[in-house]
Structure formats: structure tokens, C-alpha cells
C-alpha positions in Angstrom: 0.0 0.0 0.0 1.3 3.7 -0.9 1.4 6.3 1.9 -1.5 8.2 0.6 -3.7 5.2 0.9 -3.0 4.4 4.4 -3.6 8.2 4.9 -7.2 7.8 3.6 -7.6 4.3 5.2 -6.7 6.2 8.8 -9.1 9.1 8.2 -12.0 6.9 7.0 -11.1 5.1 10.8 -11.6 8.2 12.5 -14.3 9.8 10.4 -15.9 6.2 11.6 -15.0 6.7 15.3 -16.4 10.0 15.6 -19.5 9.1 13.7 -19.8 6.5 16.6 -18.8 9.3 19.5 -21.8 11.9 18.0 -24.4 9.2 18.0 -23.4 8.1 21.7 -23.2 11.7 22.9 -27.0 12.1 20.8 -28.1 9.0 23.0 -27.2 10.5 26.3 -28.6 13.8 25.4 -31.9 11.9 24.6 -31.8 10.1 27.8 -31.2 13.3 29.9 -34.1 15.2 28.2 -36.3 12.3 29.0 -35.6 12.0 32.5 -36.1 15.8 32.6 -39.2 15.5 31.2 -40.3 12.9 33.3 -39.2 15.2 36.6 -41.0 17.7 34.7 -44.0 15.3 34.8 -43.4 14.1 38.7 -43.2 18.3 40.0 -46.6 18.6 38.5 -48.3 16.0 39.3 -47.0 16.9 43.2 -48.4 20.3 42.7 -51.6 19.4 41.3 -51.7 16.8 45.1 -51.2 20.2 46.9 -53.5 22.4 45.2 -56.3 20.0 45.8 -55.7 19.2 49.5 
């Protein structure tokens, strides 16, 4: 193999691995947002106990 090919192999590794590193971050963000939400969804549900008592 001639230098410039490795060079391209390389970069298509890492263009691969930080493909991979985005969609994990994207999952954790999702993750986060949902248990937000769903905190979100808990704190009213606790206020709408208290208004009613």
C-alpha cells in the first residue's frame, strides 16, 4: 500500500469513530431530556396533590 492510501484508510477510521462518538453523545442527550421531562412530569403531578388538599 502507498502512503496516501494508508492516509485515507486512517481518516476513514476516525471519520468512523467520531460518527460513533456523535451518535453516543445524541443518546445520552436523549436520555437526559427524557428523564427531565419525566421530573418535569413528577413536580406537576406533586403540585396538582397540593393544590387540591
Amino acid at each position: 500500500m502507498d502512503s496516501d492510501h494508508q492516509i485515507i484508510l486512517r481518516m476513514e477510521l476516525q471519520i468512523g469513530q467520531l460518527i460513533r462518538l456523535v451518535a453516543n453523545l445524541n443518546e445520552r442527550v436523549d436520555e437526559l431530556e427524557q428523564e427531565k421531562g419525566n421530573r418535569e412530569i413528577h413536580r406537576v403531578l406533586q403540585i396538582n396533590r397540593t393544590n387540591r388538599v
